[in-house]
C-alpha positions in Angstrom: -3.6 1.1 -21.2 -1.5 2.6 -24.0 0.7 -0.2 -25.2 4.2 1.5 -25.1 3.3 1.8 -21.3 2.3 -1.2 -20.5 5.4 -3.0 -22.1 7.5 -0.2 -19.9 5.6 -1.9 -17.0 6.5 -5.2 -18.1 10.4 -4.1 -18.6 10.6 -2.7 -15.1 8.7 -5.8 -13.6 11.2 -8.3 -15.3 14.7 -6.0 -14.5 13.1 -4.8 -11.2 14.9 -1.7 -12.0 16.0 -0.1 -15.6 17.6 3.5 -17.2 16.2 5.5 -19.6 18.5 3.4 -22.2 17.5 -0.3 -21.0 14.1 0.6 -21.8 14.7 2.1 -25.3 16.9 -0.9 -25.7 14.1 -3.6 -24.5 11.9 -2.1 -26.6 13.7 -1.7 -29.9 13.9 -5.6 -29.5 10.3 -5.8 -28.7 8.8 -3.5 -31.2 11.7 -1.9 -33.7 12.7 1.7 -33.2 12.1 4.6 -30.4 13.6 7.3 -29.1 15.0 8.4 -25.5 12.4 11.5 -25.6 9.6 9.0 -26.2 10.3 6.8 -23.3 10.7 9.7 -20.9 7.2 11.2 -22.2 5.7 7.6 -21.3 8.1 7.5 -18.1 6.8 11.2 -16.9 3.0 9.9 -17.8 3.4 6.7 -15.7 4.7 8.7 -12.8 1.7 11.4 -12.9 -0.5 7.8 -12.7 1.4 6.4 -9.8 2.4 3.6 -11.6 6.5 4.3 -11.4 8.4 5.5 -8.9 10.7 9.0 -8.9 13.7 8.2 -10.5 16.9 8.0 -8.3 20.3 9.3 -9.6 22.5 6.2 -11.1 26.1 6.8 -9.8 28.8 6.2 -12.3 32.2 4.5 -11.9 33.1 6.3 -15.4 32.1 9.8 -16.7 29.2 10.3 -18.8 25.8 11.7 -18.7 24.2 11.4 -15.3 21.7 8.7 -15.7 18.5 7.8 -13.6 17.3 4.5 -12.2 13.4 3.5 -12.9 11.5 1.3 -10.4 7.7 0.0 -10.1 6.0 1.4 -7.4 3.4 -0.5 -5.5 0.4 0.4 -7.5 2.4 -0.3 -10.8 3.5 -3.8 -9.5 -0.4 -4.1 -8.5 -1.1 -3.9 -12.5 0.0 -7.2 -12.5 -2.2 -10.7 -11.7 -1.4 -12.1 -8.6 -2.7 -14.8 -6.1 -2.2 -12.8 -2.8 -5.6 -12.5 -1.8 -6.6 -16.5 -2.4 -3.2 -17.1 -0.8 -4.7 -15.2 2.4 -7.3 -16.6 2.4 -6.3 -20.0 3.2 -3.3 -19.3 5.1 -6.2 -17.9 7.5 -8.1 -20.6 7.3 -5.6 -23.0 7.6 -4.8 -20.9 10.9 -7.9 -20.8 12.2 -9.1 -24.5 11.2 -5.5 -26.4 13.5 -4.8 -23.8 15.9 -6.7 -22.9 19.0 -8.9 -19.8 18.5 -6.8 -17.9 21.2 -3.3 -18.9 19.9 -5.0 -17.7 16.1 -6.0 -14.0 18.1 -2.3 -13.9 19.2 -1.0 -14.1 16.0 -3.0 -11.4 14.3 -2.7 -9.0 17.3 1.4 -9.5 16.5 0.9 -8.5 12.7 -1.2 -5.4 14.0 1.6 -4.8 16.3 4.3 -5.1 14.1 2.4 -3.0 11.6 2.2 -0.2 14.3 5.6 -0.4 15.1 6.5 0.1 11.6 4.3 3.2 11.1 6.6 4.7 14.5 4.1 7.5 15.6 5.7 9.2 18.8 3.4 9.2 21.5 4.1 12.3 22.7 2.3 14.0 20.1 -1.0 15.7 20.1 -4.0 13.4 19.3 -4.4 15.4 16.3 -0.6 15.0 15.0 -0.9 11.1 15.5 -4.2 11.3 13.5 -2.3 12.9 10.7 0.8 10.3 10.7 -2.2 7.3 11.4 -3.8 8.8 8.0 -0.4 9.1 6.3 0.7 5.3 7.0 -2.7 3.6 6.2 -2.8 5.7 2.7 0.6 4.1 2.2 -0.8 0.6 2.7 -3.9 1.4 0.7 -6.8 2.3 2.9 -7.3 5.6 1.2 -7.9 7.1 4.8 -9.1 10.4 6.3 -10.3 11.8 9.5 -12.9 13.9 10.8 -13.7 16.4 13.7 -16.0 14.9 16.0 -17.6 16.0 19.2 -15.9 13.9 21.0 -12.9 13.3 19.4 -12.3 12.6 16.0 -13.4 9.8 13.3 -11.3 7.8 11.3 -12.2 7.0 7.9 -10.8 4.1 5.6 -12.2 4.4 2.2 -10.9 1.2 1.0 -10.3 -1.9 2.8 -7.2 -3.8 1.1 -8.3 -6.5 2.3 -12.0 -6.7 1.3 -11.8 -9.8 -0.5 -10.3 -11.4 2.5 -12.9 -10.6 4.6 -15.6 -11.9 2.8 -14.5 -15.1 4.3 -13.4 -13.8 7.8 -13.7 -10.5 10.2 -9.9 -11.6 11.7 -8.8 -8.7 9.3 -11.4 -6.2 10.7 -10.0 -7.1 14.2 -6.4 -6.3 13.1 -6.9 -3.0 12.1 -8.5 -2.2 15.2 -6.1 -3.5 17.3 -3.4 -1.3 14.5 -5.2 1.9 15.0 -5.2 1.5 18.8 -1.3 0.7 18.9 -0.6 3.3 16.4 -3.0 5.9 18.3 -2.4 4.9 21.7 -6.6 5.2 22.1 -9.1 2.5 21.9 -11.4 3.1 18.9 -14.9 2.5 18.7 -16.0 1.0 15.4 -19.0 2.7 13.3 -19.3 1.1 10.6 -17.3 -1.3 8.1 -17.0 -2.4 4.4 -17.8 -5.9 5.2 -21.0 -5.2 6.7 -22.0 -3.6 3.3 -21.1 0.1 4.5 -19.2 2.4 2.3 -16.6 2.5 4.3 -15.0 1.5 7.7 -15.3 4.6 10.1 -14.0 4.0 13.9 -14.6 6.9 16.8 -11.5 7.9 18.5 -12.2 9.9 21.8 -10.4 12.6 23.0 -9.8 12.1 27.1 
């Protein structure tokens, strides 16, 4: 990555949220001098890569230019190292190795639920409308999902499984996403295939009644 950008990334990382002017500021200190219209080229670029969110309107107690607010979105704060997936993996196996298997199912059929319950897909949609919102939510959580007609029903596709390095150790994961799409869909799918078996990606068969 172009190092001006990547140095933004690290500004809005560190203040969690910066103007146009903290940046030039930060990075005068960092690297000497830059302009406003250079930031915003590098600000405009990092949006059209996902990386940084729209900006919001800054309201001011005193008058002045209008100024905007900068913030990471998810994919820009993914840029960054972490330890989330190694700190998954143990909290599952942690789980699984001093509770009983049935207490362990409990718990992941609450996260599915709680996920579902945040997506908030009205049931008394068409099947084909709640595929749509389905598709909408999981894209927002990663899955890079899409459906298909099928002849008897449709087929959900998830292109990416955010949690494939979790499930190398564990098919829990695969089990809470089925139990999501059912709560979000109100149907019981049918899995056809799945990342973790080595497929290119995890496909379930919702029927139409």
């Amino acid at each position: 990555m172009q190092e001006t950008r990547r140095q933004i990334l690290e500004i809005l990382r560190e203040r969690g949220e910066a103007t146009v002017d903290d940046i030039v500021a930060d990075l005068k200190a960092l690297r000497g001098s830059i302009t406003s219209v250079t930031v915003r080229h590098h600000l405009a670029k990092l949006q059209d890569d996902g990386m940084v969110d729209n900006p919001q309107m800054l309201h001011r107690a005193t008058p002045g230019r209008p100024q905007h607010i900068y913030v990471l979105t998810e994919q820009g704060n993914s840029f960054f190292p972490n330890n989330y997936h190694n700190l998954a993996t143990n909290l599952l196996q942690q789980m699984k190795q001093t509770l009983p298997e049935q207490q362990v199912n409990v718990i992941i059929e609450g996260v599915a639920d709680t996920m579902a319950n945040e997506a908030n897909i009205p049931n008394d949609r068409s099947l084909r409308e709640r595929m749509d919102k389905v598709v909408e939510y999981l894209n927002k959580q990663g899955y890079d999902a899409d459906w298909d007609i099928h002849k008897e029903g449709f087929v959900l596709n998830t292109n990416n499984c955010p949690y494939h390095d979790v499930e190398k150790h564990d098919d829990m994961l695969c089990q809470m996403d089925m139990r999501l799409i059912a709560s979000m869909l109100g149907v019981v799918p049918r899995l056809l295939s799945r990342v973790s078996d080595g497929d290119e990606q995890c496909s379930y068969l919702i029927p139409q009644h």
